[in-house]
C-alpha positions as CSV (number, residue, x, y, z in Angstrom):
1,X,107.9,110.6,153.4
2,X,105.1,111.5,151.6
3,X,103.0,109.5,149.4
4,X,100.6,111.0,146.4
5,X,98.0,108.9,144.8
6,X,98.0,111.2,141.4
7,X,98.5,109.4,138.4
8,X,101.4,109.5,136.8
9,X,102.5,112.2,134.8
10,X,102.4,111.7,130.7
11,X,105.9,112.4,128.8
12,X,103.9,115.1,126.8
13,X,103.6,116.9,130.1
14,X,107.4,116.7,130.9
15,X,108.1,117.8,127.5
16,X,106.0,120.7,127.2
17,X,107.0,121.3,131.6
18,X,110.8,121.5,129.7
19,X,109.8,123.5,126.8
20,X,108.0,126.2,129.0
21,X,111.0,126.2,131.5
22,X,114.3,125.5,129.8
23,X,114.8,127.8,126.9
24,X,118.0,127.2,125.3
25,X,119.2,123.7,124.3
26,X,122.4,124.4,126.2
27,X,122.0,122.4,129.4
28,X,124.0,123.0,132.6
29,X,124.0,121.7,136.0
30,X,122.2,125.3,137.0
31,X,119.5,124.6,134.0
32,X,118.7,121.1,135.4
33,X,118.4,122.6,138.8
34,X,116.2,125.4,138.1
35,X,114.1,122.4,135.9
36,X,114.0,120.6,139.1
37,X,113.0,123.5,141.4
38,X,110.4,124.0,138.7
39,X,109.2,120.4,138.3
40,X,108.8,120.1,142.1
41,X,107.0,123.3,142.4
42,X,104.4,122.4,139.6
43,X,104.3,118.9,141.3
44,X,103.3,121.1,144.3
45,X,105.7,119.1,147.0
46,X,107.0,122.0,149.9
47,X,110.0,123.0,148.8
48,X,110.9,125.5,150.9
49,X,113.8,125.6,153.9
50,X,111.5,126.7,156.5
51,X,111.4,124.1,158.5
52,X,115.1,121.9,157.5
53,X,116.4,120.4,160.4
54,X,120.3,122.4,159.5
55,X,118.7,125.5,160.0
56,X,117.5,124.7,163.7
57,X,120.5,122.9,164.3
58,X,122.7,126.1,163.0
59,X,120.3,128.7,165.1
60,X,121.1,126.5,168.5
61,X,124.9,125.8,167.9
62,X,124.7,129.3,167.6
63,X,122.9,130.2,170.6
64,X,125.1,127.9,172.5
65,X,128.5,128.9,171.1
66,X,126.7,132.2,172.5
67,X,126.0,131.2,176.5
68,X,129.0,129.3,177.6
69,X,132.5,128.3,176.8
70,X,132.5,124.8,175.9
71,X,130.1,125.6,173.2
72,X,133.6,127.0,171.5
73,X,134.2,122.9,171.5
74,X,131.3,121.4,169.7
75,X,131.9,120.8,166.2
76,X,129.4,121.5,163.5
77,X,131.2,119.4,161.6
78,X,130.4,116.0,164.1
79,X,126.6,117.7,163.7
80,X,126.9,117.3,160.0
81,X,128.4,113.7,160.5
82,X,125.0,112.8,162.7
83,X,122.6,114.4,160.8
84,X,124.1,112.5,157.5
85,X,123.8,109.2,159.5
86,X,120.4,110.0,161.2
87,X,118.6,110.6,157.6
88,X,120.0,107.3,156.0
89,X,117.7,105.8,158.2
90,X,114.4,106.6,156.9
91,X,112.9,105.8,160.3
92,X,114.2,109.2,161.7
93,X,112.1,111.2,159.7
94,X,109.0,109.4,161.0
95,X,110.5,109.1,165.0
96,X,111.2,113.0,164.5
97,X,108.2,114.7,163.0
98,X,109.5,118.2,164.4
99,X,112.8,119.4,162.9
100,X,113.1,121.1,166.1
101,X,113.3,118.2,168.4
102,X,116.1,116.3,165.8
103,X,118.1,119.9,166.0
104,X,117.9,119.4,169.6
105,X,119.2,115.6,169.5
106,X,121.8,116.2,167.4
107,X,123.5,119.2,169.3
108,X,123.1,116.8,172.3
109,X,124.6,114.3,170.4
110,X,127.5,115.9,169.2
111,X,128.2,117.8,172.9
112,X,128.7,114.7,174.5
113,X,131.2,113.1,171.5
114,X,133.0,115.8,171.5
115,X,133.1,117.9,174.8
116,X,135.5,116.3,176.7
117,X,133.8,114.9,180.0
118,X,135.7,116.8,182.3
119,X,134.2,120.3,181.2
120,X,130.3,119.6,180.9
121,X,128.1,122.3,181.6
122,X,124.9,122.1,179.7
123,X,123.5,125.5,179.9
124,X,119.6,125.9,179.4
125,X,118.7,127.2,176.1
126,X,115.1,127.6,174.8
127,X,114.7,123.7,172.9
128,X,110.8,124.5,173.0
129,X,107.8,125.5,174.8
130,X,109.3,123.1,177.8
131,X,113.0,122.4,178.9
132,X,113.1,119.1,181.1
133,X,115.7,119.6,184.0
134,X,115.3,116.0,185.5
135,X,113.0,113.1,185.7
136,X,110.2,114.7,187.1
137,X,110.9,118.8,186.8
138,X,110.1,120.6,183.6
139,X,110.1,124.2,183.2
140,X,107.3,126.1,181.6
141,X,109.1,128.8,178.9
């Protein structure tokens, strides 16, 4: 969450911030989105998907789906499920500050819901600079 301490923005600003960027007076859902895309830009908050937990998340089920079988039984769908529940909690933005490490969680997560127990086989895939194998071993990437 971030905070800004700018003042607040004057109605003439929003109105001429709507004149500049909305056109026609025909309003859609696309118009109001573009408007939005537009108002956060000028607002200057990041915007961009670079770093969006989904597409870590994606990139690893991927990867996995890639190394071993059971990855053919992990459902994005149950990863969707956790990452709905794991961002109502406002905490998990602050607990996560990578979107890397929350990918990482929620694969974990959702492989141990849904693979059943009998066929686990975690293979190593590249979470980070480190993988941790055990309590005490970690291996440099």
């Amino acid at each position: 969450m971030q905070i800004h301490d700018s003042r607040p923005l004057s109605v003439t600003c929003f109105k001429s911030l709507a004149d500049a960027s909305i056109k026609e007076q025909h309003f859609t859902s696309r118009n109001f989105l573009e408007a939005e895309v537009v108002f956060m830009q000028v607002l200057n908050f990041e915007i961009g998907t670079t770093n969006i937990a989904f597409l870590f998340l994606e990139d690893l089920w991927i990867q996995f789906n890639g190394v071993a079988k059971v990855g053919a039984l992990i459902s994005i769908e149950t990863c969707m499920e956790i990452m709905d529940l794991l961002y109502e909690k406002e905490e998990m933005s602050i607990l996560f500050r990578s979107p890397h490490s929350i990918a990482a969680s929620i694969l974990v997560a959702s492989y141990v819901m849904t693979v059943p127990k009998q066929k686990w086989e975690f293979p190593v895939l590249a979470w980070g600079k480190k993988v941790h194998l055990g309590f005490n071993m970690v291996l440099q990437i």
